[in-house]
N, C-alpha and C positions, 0 to 999 in steps of 0.2 A: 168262361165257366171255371170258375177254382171250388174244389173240393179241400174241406180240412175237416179231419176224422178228429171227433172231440171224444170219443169212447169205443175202443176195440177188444171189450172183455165179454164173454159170454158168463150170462147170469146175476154175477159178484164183481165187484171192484175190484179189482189188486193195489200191490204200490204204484204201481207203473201203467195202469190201465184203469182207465173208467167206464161204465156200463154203455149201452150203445146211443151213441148219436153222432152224426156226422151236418156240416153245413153246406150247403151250396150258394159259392157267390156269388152273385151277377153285379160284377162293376161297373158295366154299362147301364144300368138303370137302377144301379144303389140300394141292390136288394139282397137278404138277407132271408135261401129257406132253410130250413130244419126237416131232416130226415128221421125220427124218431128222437126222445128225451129222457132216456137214462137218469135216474137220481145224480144229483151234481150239475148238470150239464153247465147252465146257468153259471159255475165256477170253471168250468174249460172254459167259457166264452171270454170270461175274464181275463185268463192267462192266455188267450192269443191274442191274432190282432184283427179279430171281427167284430164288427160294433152291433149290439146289441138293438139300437136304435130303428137299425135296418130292415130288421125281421120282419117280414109280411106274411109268411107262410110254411105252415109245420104238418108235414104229413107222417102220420103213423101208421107202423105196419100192423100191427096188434097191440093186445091192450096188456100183456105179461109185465110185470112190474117192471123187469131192466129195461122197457124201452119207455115208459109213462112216468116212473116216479119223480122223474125231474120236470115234468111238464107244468104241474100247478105251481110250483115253486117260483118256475121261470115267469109265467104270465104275472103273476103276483107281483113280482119286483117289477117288472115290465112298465104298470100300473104304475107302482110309488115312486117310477122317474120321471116317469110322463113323457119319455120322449118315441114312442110307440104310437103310430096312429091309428092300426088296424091290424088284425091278427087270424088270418084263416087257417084254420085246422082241418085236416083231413083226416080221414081213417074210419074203421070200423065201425059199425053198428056196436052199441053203447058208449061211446069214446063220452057223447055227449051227455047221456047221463053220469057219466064216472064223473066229468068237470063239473056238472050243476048241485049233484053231492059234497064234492071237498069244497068248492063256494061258497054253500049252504051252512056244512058245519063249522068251518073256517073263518065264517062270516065275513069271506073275502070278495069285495065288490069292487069291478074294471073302472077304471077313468076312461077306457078308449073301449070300441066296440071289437067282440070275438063273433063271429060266422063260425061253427060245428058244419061240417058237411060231410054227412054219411055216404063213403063211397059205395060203387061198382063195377066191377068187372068193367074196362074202356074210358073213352076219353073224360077227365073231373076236371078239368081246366085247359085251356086255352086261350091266349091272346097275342097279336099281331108278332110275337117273337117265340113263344113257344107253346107245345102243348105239351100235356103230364096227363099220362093214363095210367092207367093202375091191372093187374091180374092177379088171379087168386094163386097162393103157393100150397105148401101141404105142409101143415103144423099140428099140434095138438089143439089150439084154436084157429079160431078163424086168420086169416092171416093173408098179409097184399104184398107183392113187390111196385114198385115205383119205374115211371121209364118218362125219363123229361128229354124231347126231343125239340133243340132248336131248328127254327123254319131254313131252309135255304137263305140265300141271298145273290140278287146278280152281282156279278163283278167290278169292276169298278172301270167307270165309264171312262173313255179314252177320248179326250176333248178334239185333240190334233188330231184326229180319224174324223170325228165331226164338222171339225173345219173344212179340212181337203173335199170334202161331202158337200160345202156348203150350206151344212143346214142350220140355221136361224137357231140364235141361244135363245133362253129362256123357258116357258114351259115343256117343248118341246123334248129337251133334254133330260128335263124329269121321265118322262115317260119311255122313252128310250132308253135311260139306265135303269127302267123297272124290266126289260125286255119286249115293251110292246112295238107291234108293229104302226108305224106311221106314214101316211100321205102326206105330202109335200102340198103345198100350194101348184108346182108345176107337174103335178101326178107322178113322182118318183116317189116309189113304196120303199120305206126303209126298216129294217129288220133290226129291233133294238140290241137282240143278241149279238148282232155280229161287230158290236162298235163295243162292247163289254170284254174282261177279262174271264179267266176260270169263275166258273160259279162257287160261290162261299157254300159246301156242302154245310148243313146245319148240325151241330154235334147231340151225336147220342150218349146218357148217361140212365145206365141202371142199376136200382138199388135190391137186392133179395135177402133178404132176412125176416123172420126165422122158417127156413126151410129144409125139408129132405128134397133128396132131389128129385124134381117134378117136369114133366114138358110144360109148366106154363110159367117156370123161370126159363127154359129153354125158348118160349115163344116169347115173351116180354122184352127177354136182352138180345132179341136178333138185331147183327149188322151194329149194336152199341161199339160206341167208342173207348168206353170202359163200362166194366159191370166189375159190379161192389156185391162179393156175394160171402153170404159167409162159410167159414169152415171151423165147426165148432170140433171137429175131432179128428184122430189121425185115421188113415187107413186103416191100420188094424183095429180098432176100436169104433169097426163098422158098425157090429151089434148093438151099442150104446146107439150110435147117431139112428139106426130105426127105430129103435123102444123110444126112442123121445122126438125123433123127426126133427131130426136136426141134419146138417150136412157132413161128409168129411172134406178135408181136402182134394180126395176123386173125385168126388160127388163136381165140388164147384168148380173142377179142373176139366169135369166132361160135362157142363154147364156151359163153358166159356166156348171149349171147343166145338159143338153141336150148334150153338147160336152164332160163330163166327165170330166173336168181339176181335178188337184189338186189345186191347189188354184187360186181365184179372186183377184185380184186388180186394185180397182176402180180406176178413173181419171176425170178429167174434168170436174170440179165441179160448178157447176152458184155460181153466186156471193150472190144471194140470199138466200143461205143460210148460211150466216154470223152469227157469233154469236149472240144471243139476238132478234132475227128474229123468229117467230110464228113455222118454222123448222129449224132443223139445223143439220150439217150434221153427228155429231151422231144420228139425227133420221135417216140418210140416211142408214148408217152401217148398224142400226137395222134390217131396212126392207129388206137389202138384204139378211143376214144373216138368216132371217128366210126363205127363199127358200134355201141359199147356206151357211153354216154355215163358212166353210175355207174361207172367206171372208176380204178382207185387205181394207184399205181407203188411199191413198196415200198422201203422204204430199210432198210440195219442199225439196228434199236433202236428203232423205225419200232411203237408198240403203236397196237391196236387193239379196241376192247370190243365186242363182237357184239350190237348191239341186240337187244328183246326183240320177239316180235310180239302183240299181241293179239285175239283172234277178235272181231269184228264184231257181237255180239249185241245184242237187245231184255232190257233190264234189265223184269221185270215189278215193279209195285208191290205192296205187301203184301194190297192189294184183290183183286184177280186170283189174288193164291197162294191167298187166303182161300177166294173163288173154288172154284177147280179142286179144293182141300181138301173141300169142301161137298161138291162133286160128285163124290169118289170117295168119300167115306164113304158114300153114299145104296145 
């Protein structure tokens, strides 16, 4: 799971920032999502090194122009390269009529097929690797965070434990490096776990924008591995982030820490704090970091690889499997 933040401005562009989107990569199955579509995006893609081609899935948290106006754009060229086979969108109630308007008057028709799919509150996808649920945050619209949690996995099976075991290659061994239990042809039960290494904990990844801070970015990003949350304002310029519900830096600092993350990373930054400006946003960093220390500040282009975790177990030795084998056959 590699994250590359293609937009970390709140609202408006700058020179150095573009409106929000970020991508998630899955290398392992050659996929390519999209986390909201800021105007431009479609030009960050270009200038990194994520292929375009890939893109199977783009979930939107709201429909406010900094996170949509690059979305029609993007499909559109999508279309005239032809190397696109399918395109699932998530998000909001109207998402899908905004796309069948700019279509319509744009007179712009797909080569490959789009799926709209209007979410809700829990699980909008799922399959054999991961699932992606959604929760409501607190905006001036309607508005969702994102939580893509990959599935566990057993460890990796240890052949010469199976040998010393004697137990017969071939299917068998699949099913024992999935952790199940098996009967032998001479009734010795054998416990697939215990012939595995640590379990591949499944990595959690959460997105919240555009939000104040709510318990149900707090309930969304529990136990995540990283949450990507934004902090459109400083501390002092709390008053601001409630009249528009938006976050500060606290906000997403007692976000991270309430839910437990492993680390923060911020997004979505006002313009106002530019360099040479009374704050800036190394003061932002600061402030968050003194409530949440593992604290990051995103920048455009800005990747990030989502560590893996691994479960804490007692590796048993072939003696002890031998063992406990003994003693179920009896």
């Amino acid at each position: 799971m590699q994250i590359t933040f293609l937009g970390t401005s709140s609202g408006v562009p700058t020179r150095s920032r573009n409106v929000s989107s970020i991508a998630l990569r899955l290398p392992q199955r050659a996929e390519l999502w999209l986390f909201d579509c800021g105007e431009g995006t479609q030009h960050q893609i270009l200038r990194s090194d994520l292929k375009v081609s890939q893109l199977s899935r783009i979930f939107i948290t709201h429909l406010h122009g900094d996170h949509i106006f690059g979305l029609m754009g993007l499909l559109a060229s999508c279309g005239l390269a032809g190397n696109v086979e399918r395109v699932d969108i998530y998000g909001p109630s109207g998402l899908n009529e905004y796309l069948q308007a700019a279509s319509r008057y744009s007179h712009t028709h797909f080569s490959y097929p789009i799926k709209v799919h209007t979410v809700q509150p829990g699980i909008i996808y799922e399959d054999d690797e991961f699932t992606v649920s959604c929760g409501l945050l607190h905006h001036r619209i309607t508005a969702f965070g994102y939580r893509v949690a990959e599935k566990d996995r057993a460890g990796r099976f240890d052949v010469e434990k199976a040998k010393a075991l004697q137990i017969p290659s071939g299917p068998i061994y699949g099913r024992l490096k999935r952790g199940e239990t098996v009967t032998l042809e001479d009734g010795s039960v054998i416990d697939g776990s215990q012939l595995c290494g640590p379990t591949e904990i499944g990595r959690k990844f959460v997105y919240c924008t555009d939000t104040v801070y709510c318990d149900g970015a707090v309930q969304l990003a529990q136990d995540a591995d990283v949450l990507i949350h934004e902090a459109t304002f400083a501390h002092q310029d709390a008053d601001m982030a409630f009249q528009r519900l938006h976050s500060t830096t606290t906000m997403a600092a007692q976000t991270a820490y309430l839910a437990g993350v492993n680390r923060l990373i911020m997004t979505h930054f006002s313009p106002r704090y530019a360099p040479g400006n009374a704050i800036e946003l190394k003061d932002l960093l600061r402030e968050a970091r003194a409530i949440f220390p593992n604290t990051m500040m995103a920048h455009d282009f800005m990747v990030y690889d989502v560590p893996r975790r691994r479960e804490v177990i007692l590796n048993k030795d072939v003696g002890s499997v031998v063992d406990s084998v003994k003693n179920s056959a009896k």
